[in-house]
N, C-alpha and C positions, 0 to 999 in steps of 0.2 A: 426385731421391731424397735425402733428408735424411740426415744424419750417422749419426743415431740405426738407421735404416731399414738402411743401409749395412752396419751394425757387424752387425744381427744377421743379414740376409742372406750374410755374411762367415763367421759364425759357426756357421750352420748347414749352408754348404758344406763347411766345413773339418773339421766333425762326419762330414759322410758321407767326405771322402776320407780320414780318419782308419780307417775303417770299413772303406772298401772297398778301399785300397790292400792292405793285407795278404793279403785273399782273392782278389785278383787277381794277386799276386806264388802263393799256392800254388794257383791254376787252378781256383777255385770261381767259380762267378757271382755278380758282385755283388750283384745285383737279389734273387736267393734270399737273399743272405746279410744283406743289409739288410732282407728281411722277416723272417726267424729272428729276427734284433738286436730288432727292434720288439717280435717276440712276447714277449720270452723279458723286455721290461725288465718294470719291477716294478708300473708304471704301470696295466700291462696287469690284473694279477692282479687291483686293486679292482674290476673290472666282470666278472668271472669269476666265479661259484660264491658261496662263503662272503668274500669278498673284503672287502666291505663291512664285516665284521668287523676284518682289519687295521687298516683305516682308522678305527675308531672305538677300537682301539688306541691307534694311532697319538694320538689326540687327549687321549684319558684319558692316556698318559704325559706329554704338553705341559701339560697341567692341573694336572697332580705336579711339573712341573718348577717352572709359575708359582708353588706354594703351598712351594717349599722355598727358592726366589730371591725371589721376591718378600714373602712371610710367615714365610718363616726357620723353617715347621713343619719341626724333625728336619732339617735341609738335609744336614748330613754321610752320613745314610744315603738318607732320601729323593730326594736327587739325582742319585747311583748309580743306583737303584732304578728311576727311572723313565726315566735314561734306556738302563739294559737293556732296559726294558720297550719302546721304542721302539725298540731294536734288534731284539730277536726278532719282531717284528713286520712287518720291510720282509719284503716277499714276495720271497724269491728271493735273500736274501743267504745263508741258511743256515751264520746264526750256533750255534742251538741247536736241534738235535732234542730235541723230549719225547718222541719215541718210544723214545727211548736209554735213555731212564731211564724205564720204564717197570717192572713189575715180572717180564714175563716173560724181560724183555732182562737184569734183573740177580739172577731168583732161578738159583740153583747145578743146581739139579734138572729148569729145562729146558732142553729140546732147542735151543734158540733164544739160550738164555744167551750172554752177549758180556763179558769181562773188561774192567779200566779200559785195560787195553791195546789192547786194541780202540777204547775209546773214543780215547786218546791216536793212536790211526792215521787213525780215520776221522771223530771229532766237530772241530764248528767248534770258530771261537775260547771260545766260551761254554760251550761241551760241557766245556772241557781242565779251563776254570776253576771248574765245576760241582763238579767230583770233589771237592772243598775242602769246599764243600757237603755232599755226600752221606757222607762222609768222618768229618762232624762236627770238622775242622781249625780252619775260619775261626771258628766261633763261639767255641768253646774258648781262642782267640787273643786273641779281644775282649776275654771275659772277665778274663786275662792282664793286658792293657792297665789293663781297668775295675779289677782290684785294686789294681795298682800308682797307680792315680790316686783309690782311697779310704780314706777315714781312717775304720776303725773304731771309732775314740777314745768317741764320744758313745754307741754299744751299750754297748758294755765299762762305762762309768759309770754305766748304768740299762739293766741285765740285763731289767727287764722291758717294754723294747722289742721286745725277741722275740715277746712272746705280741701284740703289736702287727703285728709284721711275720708272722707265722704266719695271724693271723685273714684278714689280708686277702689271703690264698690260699683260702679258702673261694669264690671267685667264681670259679675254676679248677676246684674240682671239680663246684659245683652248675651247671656250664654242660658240664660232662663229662658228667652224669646226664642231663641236660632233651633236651640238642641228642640224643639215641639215643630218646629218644620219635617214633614214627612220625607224624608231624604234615607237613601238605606241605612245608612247609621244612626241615624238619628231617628224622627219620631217618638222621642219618651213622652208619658202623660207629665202632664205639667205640676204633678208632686214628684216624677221625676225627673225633671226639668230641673225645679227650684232644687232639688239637691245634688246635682250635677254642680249647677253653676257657683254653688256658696263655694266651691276648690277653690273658685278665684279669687278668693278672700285672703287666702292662705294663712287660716285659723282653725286647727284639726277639730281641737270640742268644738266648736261651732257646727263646722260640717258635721260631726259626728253625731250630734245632737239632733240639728233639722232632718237629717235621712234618718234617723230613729225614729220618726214623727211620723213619715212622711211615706220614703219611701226605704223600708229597711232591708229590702232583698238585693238592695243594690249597696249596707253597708260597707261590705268588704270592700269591691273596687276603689268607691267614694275613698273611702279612711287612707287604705295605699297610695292612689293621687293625692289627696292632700299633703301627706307627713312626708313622701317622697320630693314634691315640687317647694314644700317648704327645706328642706334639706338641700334642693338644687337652686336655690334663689341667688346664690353666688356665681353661677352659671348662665341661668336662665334672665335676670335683670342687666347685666351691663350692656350686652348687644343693643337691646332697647333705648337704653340711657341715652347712648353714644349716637344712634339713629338721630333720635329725638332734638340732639342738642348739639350745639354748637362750641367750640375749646370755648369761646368767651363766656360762653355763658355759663359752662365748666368753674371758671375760675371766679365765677362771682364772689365777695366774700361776704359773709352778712354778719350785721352786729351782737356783740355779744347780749344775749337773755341777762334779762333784768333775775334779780334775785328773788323767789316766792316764798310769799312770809306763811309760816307754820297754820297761822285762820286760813287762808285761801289754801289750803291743804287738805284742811281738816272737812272746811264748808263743798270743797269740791266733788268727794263722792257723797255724799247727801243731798246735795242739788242735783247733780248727774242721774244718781237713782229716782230722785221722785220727779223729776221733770218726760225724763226717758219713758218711764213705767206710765205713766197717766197718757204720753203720747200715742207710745206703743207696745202695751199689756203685755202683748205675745213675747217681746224682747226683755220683760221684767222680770226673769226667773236669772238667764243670763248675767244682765248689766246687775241686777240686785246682791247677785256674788261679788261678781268681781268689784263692787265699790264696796262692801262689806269687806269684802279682803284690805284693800286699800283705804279705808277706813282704821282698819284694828292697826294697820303700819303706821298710818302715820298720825293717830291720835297718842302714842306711847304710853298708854297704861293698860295694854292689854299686850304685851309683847312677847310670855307665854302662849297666848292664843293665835299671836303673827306666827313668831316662831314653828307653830307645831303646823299651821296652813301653808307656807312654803316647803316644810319638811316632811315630816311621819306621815301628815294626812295627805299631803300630794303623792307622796313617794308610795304609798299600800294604791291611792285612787287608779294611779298609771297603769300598774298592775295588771287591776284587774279591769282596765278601760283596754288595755292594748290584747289582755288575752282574747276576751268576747268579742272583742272587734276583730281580730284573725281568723274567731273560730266561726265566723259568718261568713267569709270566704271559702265555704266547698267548694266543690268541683262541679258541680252542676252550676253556681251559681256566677263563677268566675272565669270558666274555659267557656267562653264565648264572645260571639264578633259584637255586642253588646258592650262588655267589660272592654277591649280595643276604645271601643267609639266613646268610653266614659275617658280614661286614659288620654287619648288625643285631645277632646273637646277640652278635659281640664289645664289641661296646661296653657292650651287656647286662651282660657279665661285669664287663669294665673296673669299670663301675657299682656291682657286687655288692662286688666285694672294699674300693673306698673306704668303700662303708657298712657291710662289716662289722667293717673297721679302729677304725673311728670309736662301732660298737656295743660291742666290746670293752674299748674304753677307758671306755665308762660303766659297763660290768659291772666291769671292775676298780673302778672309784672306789665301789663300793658295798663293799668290802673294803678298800679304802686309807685311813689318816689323812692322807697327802698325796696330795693328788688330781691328777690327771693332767689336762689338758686335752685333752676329748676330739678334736680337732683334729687333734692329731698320729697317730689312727689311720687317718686318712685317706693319710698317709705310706706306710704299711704296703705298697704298692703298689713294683713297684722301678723307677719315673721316677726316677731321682736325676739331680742333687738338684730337681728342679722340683718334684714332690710336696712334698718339706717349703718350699719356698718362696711354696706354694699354701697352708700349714699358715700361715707365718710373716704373708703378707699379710692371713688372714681374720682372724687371729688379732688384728692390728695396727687392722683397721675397728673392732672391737668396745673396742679401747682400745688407743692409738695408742704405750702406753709398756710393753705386753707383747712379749714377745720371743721368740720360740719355737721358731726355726730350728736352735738346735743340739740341743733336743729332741727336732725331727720329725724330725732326722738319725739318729738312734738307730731306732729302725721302717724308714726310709727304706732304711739300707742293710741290716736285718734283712731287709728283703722280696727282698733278691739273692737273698740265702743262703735264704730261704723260696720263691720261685721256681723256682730251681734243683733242691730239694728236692721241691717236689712234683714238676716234670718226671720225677726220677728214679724218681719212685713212679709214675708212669704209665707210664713206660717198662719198669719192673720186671714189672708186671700184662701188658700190652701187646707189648713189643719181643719 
């Protein structure tokens, strides 16, 4: 017998008296209890029932893991994400019950209803961390993070970034309207409807936030379209760009941004929160972070507290935003021609709001003596900053000595605040 022969032979004896010593010290038979063991491993479950499903789980999460390690799409969230996704998935560890969060377990008016206290007694590890989730905590958090680590400088200097970053929210709602047409893939109710379409925002807490609200059996899909399509925005935006527009209009060049003074800095997320909030409440939990974030940056006497909002407290929130959000992706709830139809529609959207960014911008230049390149309405979308860096490189083929990055910054981080806005407007209608 060989070395090798030896070691495993070795190893699988000492697996069983691992096994059987214990149930023979409290007076069970081993023979029973080592068939139990067998039944009960996780092994078993693939060739049982729906089983085959885990398993091809199982493999799409390996597949998310290869495209955020190996092609660096989104790695910070897609890496969580999938490998939650891979966790709720082992048959038999019962990390995350979806039955828990269902809607009968958490409306107030049934019989059946179970408090977070409940969950906190009797949900795995993934159930605990969920509640952040359902909660609406972690996203809120992000955003927090995302303020403190954006410079609204390049808005504030060309106000008419906004109607930039506004248009290309129109692909959020014309994908609200379309996906509630009875059509076989389609037909969702229209709470999921509105969470479908916020994809074409392409702003993951955002989406991740309103389907938490809304419609949360449809997290997983939602979550994987978003952070996927924002990861392929380098892909998915130039074709559009180039459609839409013309080499001259490519090679526009536009004047440099005026410089913004330190007041109009400071006054900007404080007017943004209380103006937003009073218009639309629903949208004030949102914008109320993320100008607080943006606030603590750029007043500079809280820069321990910046500091630790871009870093420690973003870096734990991803965490545990990416694990929960994978491990809502089972198998029942993801291996269906449902989950396809969210998939295709989102990128739909994705699609709609770049070109209606980029349409806008030609509508204005028909009203402008300084003309905008329509380019940067492509930005209007809130990938930041990779959308306007998708702006600056088309922009760069068409002539190599234009510049356009701190312009498509302007729309770029308009589309936060136009994201979050419309979410609250669907949630107002809806929640």
């Amino acid at each position: 017998m060989t070395i090798m022969k030896k070691f495993k032979f070795l190893s699988i004896l000492a697996l069983l008296l691992l096994v059987a010593m214990p149930m023979m010290a409290a007076g069970i038979d081993a023979g029973e209890g080592i068939s139990k063991f067998v039944e009960e491993m996780g092994f078993i479950a693939f060739f049982q029932g729906e089983g085959w499903k885990n398993a091809v789980m199982l493999l799409i999460g390996c597949i998310l893991l290869w495209l955020a390690i190996n092609k660096k799409y989104e790695p910070l969230l897609l890496l969580p994400i999938a490998f939650g996704m891979i966790l709720t998935n082992l048959p038999g560890a019962g990390m995350f019950d979806s039955e828990m969060w269902n809607n009968e377990f958490l409306n107030q008016n049934s019989p059946n209803y179970h408090s977070y206290g409940y969950i906190m007694a009797h949900g795995g590890l993934l159930d605990i961390l969920y509640i952040g989730v359902k909660a609406g905590v972690y996203p809120c958090l992000i955003f927090l993070g995302v303020g403190a680590m954006t410079d609204f400088g390049p808005l504030i200097a060309n106000p008419k970034s906004l109607l930039l970053g506004a248009a290309a929210q129109i692909g959020i709602f014309a994908t609200f309207l379309v996906t509630q047409i009875d059509w076989p893939i389609f037909g969702f109710t229209p709470e999921q409807a509105a969470s479908i379409g916020i994809i074409g925002g392409a702003d993951g807490p955002t989406a991740i936030f309103l389907t938490s609200k809304l419609a949360p059996e449809l997290l997983g899909p939602i979550a994987v379209a978003a952070y996927s399509y924002m990861a392929l925005v380098p892909v998915i935006q130039p074709p559009i760009m180039r459609v839409l527009t013309t080499k001259k209009e490519r090679q526009i060049r536009m004047e440099q941004l005026r410089m913004v003074s330190k007041k109009e800095k400071i006054l900007f997320p404080i007017i943004v929160a209380i103006v937003v909030s009073l218009v639309v409440p629903s949208a004030g939990t949102l914008i109320g972070c993320l100008m607080l974030g943006n606030l603590m940056k750029e007043s500079g006497v809280v820069e321990r507290l910046s500091k630790a909002a871009q870093n420690e407290l973003n870096n734990i929130v991803v965490i545990c935003l990416g694990l929960t959000v994978g491990a809502t992706a089972t198998a029942t709830s993801f291996m269906n021609l449902q989950t396809l139809g969210i998939l295709g529609v989102g990128i739909v959207a994705f699609g709609i709001g770049s070109a209606s960014g980029v349409l806008m911008a030609k509508l204005m230049n028909l009203f402008l003596k300084k003309k905008i390149n329509p380019l940067i309405g492509s930005a209007g979308v809130s990938a930041v900053p990779m959308a306007a860096r998708v702006s600056q490189d088309e922009g760069q083929k068409a002539d190599p000595r234009n510049f356009l990055l701190m312009h498509a910054m302007g729309p770029n981080v308009a589309g936060v605040i136009g994201s979050a806005v419309a979410a609250g407007i669907l949630l107002s209608f809806l929640g």
